[in-house]
Each structure stands twice: as C-alpha cells, then as structure tokens.
TIZA-834708 format. One record per residue (C-alpha): residue in one letter; x, y, z. Coordinates in steps of 0.2 Angstrom, whole numbers, plus 5000, padded with zeros to 4 digits. Layout:
N
<code->A px->X py->Y pz->Z>
...
END
This chain:
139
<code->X px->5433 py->5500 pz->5690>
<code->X px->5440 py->5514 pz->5700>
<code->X px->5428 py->5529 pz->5702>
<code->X px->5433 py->5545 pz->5691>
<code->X px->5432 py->5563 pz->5697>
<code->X px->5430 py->5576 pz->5683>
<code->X px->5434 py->5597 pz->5684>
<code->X px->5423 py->5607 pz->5671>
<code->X px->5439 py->5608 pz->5662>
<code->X px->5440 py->5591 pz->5660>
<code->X px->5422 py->5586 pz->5658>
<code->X px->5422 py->5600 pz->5646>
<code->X px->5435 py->5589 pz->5635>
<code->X px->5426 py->5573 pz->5633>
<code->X px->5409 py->5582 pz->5629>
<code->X px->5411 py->5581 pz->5611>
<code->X px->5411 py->5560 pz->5613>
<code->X px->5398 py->5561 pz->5626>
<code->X px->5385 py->5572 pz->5617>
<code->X px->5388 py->5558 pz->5602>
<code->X px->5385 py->5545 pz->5614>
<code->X px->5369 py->5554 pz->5621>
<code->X px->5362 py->5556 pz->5603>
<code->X px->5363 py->5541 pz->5598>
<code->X px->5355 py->5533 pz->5616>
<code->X px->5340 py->5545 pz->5614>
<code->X px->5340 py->5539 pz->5597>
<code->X px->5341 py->5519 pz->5601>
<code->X px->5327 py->5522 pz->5617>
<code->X px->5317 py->5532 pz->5604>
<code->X px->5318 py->5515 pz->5593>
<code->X px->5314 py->5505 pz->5608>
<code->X px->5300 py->5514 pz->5613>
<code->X px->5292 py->5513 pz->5595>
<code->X px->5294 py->5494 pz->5594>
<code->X px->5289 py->5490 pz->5612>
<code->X px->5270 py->5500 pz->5603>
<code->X px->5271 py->5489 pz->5589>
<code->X px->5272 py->5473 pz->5599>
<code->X px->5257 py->5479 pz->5611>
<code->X px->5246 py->5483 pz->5594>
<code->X px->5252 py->5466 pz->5589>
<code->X px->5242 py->5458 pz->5604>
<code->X px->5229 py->5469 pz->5600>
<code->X px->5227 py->5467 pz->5581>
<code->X px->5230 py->5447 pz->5582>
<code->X px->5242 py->5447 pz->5571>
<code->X px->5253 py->5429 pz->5569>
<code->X px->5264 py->5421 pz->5580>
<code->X px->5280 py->5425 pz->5567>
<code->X px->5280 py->5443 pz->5568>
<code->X px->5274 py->5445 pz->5585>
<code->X px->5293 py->5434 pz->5588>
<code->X px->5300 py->5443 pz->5574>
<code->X px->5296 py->5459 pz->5582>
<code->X px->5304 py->5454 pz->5598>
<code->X px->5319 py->5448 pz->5593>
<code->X px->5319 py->5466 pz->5584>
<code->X px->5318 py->5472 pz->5603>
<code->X px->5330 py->5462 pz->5611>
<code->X px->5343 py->5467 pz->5599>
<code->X px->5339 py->5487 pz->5598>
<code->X px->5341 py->5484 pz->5618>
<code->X px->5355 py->5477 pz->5616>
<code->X px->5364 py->5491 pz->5605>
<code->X px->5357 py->5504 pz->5617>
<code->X px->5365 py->5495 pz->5632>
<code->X px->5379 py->5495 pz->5624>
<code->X px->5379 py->5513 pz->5623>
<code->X px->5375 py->5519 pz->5641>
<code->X px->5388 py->5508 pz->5646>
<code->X px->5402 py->5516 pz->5635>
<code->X px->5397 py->5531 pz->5644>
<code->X px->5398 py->5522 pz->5662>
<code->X px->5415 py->5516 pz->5656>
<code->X px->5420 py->5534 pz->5654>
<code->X px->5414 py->5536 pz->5672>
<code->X px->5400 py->5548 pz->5666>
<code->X px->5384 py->5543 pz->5676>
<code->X px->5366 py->5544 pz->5664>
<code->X px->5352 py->5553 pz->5673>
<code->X px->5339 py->5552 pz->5663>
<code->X px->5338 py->5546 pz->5642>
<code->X px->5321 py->5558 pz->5641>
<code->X px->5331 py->5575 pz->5644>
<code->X px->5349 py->5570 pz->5640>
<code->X px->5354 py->5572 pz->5657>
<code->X px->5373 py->5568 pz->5660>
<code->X px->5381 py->5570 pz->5679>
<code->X px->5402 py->5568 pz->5680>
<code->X px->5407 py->5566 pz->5698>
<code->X px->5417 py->5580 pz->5706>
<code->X px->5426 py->5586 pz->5720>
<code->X px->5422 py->5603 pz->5724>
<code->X px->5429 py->5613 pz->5739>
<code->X px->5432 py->5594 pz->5747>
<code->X px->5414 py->5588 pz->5743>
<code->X px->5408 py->5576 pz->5731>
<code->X px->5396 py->5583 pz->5722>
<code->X px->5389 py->5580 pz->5701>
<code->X px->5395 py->5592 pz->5688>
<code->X px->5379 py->5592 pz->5678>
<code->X px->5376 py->5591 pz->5660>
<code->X px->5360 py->5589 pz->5647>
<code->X px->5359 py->5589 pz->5629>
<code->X px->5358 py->5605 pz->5620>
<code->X px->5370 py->5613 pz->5633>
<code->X px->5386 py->5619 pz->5626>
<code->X px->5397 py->5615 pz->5638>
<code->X px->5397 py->5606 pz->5657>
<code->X px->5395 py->5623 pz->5667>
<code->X px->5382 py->5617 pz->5680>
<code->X px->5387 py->5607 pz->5695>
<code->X px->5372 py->5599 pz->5709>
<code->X px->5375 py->5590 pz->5727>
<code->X px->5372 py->5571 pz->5727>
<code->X px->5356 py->5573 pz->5735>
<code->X px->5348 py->5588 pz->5726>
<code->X px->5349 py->5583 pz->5707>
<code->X px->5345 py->5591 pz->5692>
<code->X px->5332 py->5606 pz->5700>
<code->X px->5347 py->5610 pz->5712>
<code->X px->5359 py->5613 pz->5699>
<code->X px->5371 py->5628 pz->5701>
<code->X px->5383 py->5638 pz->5690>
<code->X px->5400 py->5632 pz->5690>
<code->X px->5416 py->5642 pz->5697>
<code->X px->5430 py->5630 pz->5690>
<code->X px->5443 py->5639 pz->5703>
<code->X px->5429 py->5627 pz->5715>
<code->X px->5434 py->5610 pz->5709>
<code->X px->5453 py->5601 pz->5712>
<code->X px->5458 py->5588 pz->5700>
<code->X px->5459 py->5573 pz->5711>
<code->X px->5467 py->5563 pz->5698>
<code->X px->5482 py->5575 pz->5699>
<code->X px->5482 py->5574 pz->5721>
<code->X px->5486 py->5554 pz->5715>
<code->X px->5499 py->5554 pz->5704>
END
C-alpha cells in the first residue's frame, strides 16, 4: 500500500470515521483486557477445563474483531499510537519534512502536529498554511 500524507484539512475530514474507529478499538481492548482477568482467575479458582477453553476462544475472537479494527484505520493510512489514550498520528509533509499530524480522542479536530522522533510530549500547534498536499504534487 502506497504511504498516505494528510494536511489538517484533510485529516480533519476523515475524523468523524476515525474517532468511530477509536471508540470502538478502546472499546474491544477494554473487552480484551477484561477477559484476559477472567482467564487468569480461572487458573487461580480451578475452575474446569471447558470454560477455561470456552473463555479463550471468547479471547481469540474479541482479538480478532479488535484487529480488525486497527487495521481499518491502518488501511486509511492513519497510524495508532497508543489504544490507552486514543492516540492517532496521520503522516504529513510540512515545510518539506515528514513529520505526524497528531490526534487523541476527546480532541475536536486534528490541530496538533509532532516530528517522527519526538511524539506525543513534542506536540505543537498546527499552521495549516505549513503543510502541502502531496497527493495534489502527484496528480
């Protein structure tokens, strides 16, 4: 799959679907998290062998859906950062360097942007006047 760049602009009008996606990912890890306890107090409680097997097919298949998920967000060429904060980074070119607009749930629009190497606690407000639309260079 050839690599996406997003402007705010852009990143700003797939947001909707995205903060969907993310909401239900935190949801299905949230899930994940909560059966992966059950099966752990299942060693410890000795419960039987059927719903210890019954539990992790439960897992497998929550695991499933939730891989599903990120990768509809890869596939939009959103990158996840991290399920915990809602963390999304679409990748950018700005003033000829790649760099991450930056998103995280809660936040009502993509209007923070972050070098490759920095991350989140680098984060910096956007100037969309910064960022070219590469797509439009190609066509």
């Amino acid at each position: 799959m050839e690599k996406v760049y997003f402007t705010p602009e852009k990143a700003n009008e797939i947001l909707p679907r995205v903060k969907s996606l993310m909401e239900r990912i935190i949801q299905k890890q949230v899930e994940v998290d909560s059966i992966r306890d059950e099966i752990e107090n299942l060693g410890n409680s000795g419960s039987s062998t059927r719903v210890y097997v019954s539990k992790v097919a439960q897992l497998k298949a929550v695991s499933s859906e939730l891989a599903e998920l990120i990768s509809e967000l890869n596939s939009m060429g959103c990158l996840l950062k991290d399920i915990e904060m809602g963390l999304v980074d679409f990748p950018a070119i700005r003033l000829g360097e790649e760099v991450y607009l930056c998103w995280r749930i809660g936040e009502e629009k993509v209007d923070h942007w972050h070098t490759v190497y920095e991350g989140y606690a680098g984060r910096r407000k956007v100037f969309a006047d910064e960022f070219i639309d590469v797509n439009e260079l190609n066509s």
